[in-house]
Backbone as JSON, one array per atom type, in Angstrom:
{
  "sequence": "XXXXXXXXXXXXXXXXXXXXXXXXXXXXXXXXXXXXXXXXXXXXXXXXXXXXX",
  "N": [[-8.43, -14.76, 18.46], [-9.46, -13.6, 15.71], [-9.96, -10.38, 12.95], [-12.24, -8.66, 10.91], [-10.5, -6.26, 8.95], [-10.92, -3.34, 7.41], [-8.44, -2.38, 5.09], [-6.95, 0.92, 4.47], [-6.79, 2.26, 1.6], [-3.59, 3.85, 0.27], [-3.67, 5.75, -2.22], [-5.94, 6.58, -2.52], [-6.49, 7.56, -0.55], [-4.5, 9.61, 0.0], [-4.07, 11.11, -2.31], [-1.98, 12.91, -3.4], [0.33, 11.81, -2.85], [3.52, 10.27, -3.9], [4.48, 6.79, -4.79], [6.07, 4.18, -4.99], [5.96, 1.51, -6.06], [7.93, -1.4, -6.13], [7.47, -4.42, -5.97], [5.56, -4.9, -7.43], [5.56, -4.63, -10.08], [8.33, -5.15, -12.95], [10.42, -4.48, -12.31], [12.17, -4.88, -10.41], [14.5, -6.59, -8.29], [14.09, -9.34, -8.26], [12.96, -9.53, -11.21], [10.02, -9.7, -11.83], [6.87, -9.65, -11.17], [5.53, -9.21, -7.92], [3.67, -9.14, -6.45], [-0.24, -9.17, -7.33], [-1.5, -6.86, -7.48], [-0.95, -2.94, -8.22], [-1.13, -1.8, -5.23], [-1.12, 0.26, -2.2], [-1.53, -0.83, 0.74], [-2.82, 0.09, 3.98], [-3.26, -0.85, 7.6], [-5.94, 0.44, 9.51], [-5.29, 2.36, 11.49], [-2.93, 2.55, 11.34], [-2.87, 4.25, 9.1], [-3.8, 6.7, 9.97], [-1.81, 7.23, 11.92], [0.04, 7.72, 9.92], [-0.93, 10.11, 8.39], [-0.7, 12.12, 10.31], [1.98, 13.16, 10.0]],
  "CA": [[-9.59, -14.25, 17.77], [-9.38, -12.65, 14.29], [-11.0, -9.61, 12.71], [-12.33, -8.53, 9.82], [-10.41, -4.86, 9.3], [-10.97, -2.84, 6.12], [-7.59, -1.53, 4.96], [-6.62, 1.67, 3.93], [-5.89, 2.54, 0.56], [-2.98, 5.39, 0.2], [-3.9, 6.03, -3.37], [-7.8, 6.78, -2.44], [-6.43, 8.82, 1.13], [-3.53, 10.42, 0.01], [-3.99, 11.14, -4.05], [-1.04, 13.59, -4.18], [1.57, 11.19, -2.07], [3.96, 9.25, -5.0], [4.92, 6.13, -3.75], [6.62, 3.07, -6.26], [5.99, -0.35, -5.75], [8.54, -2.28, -7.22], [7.23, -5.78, -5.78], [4.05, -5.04, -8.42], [6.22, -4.33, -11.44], [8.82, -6.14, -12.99], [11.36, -3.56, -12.21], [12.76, -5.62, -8.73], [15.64, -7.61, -8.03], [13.29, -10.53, -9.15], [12.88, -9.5, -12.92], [8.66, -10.47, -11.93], [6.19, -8.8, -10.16], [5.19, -10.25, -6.98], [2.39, -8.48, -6.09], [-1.06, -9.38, -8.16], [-1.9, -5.48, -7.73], [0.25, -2.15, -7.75], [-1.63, -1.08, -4.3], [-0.15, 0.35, -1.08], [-2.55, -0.35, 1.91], [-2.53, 0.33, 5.48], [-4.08, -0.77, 8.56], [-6.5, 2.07, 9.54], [-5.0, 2.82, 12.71], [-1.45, 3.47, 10.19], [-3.11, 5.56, 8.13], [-4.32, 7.9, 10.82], [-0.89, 8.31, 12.39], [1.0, 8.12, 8.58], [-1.75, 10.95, 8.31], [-0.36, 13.12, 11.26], [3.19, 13.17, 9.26]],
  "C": [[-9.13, -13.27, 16.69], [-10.29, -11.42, 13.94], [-11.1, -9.31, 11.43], [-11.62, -7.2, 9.62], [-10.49, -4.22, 7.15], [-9.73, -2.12, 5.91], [-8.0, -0.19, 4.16], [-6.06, 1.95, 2.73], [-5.04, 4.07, 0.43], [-3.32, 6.23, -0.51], [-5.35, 7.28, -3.5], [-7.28, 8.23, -1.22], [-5.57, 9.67, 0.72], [-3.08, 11.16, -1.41], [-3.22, 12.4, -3.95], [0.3, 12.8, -3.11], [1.99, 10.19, -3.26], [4.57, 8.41, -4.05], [5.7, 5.18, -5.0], [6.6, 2.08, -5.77], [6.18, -1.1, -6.36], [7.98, -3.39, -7.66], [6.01, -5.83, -7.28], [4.25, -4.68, -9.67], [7.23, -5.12, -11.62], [10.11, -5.8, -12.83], [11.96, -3.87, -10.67], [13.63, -6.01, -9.16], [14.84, -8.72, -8.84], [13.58, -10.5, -10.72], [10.82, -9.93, -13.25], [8.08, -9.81, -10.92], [5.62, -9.89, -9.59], [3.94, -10.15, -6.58], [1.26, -8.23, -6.83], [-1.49, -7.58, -8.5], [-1.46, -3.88, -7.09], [-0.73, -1.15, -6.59], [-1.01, -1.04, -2.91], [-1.45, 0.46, -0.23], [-2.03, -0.87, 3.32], [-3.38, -0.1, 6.26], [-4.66, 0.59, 8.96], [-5.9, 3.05, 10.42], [-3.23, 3.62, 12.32], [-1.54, 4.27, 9.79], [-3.21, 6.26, 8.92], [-2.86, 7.95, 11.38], [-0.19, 8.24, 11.19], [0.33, 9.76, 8.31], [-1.11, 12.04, 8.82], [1.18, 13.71, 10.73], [3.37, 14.61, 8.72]]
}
Protein backbone atom coordinates (compact mmCIF):
# COMPACT_ATOMS: atom_id res chain seq x y z
CA UNK A 1 0.00 0.00 0.00
CA UNK A 2 1.27 3.45 -1.09
CA UNK A 3 0.78 6.95 0.27
CA UNK A 4 0.34 10.14 -0.73
CA UNK A 5 3.16 12.17 1.58
CA UNK A 6 3.74 15.89 1.05
CA UNK A 7 7.50 16.50 1.08
CA UNK A 8 9.41 18.91 2.76
CA UNK A 9 10.97 21.68 1.16
CA UNK A 10 14.50 22.78 2.90
CA UNK A 11 14.48 26.06 1.10
CA UNK A 12 10.78 27.04 2.51
CA UNK A 13 11.88 25.26 6.30
CA UNK A 14 15.25 26.16 6.60
CA UNK A 15 15.78 29.71 4.52
CA UNK A 16 19.21 30.39 6.10
CA UNK A 17 20.69 26.58 5.52
CA UNK A 18 23.05 26.80 1.99
CA UNK A 19 22.96 23.70 0.39
CA UNK A 20 24.31 23.14 -3.65
CA UNK A 21 22.78 20.88 -5.86
CA UNK A 22 25.01 19.99 -8.43
CA UNK A 23 22.62 17.20 -10.05
CA UNK A 24 20.31 20.56 -11.03
CA UNK A 25 23.12 22.54 -12.59
CA UNK A 26 25.46 21.77 -15.13
CA UNK A 27 28.34 21.99 -12.84
CA UNK A 28 28.49 17.76 -12.19
CA UNK A 29 30.60 15.15 -13.40
CA UNK A 30 27.88 14.91 -16.19
CA UNK A 31 28.47 18.42 -17.87
CA UNK A 32 24.04 18.39 -17.69
CA UNK A 33 21.76 18.88 -15.13
CA UNK A 34 19.82 15.98 -14.08
CA UNK A 35 17.43 17.27 -11.99
CA UNK A 36 14.33 19.29 -13.82
CA UNK A 37 14.41 21.62 -10.54
CA UNK A 38 17.27 23.00 -8.18
CA UNK A 39 15.08 21.71 -5.00
CA UNK A 40 16.21 19.77 -1.91
CA UNK A 41 13.17 17.90 -0.33
CA UNK A 42 12.66 15.70 2.52
CA UNK A 43 10.32 13.26 3.80
CA UNK A 44 8.52 15.01 6.73
CA UNK A 45 9.52 12.70 9.28
CA UNK A 46 13.54 13.84 7.90
CA UNK A 47 12.87 17.13 8.23
CA UNK A 48 11.78 16.96 11.82
CA UNK A 49 14.84 15.02 12.96
CA UNK A 50 17.32 17.10 10.21
CA UNK A 51 15.46 19.88 12.32
CA UNK A 52 16.73 18.61 15.81
CA UNK A 53 20.50 19.02 14.32
Amino acid sequence: MTQDILLTDLAASFPTLAFDLKYATTDNITGYGIYREARALLHPEAARAFAKC
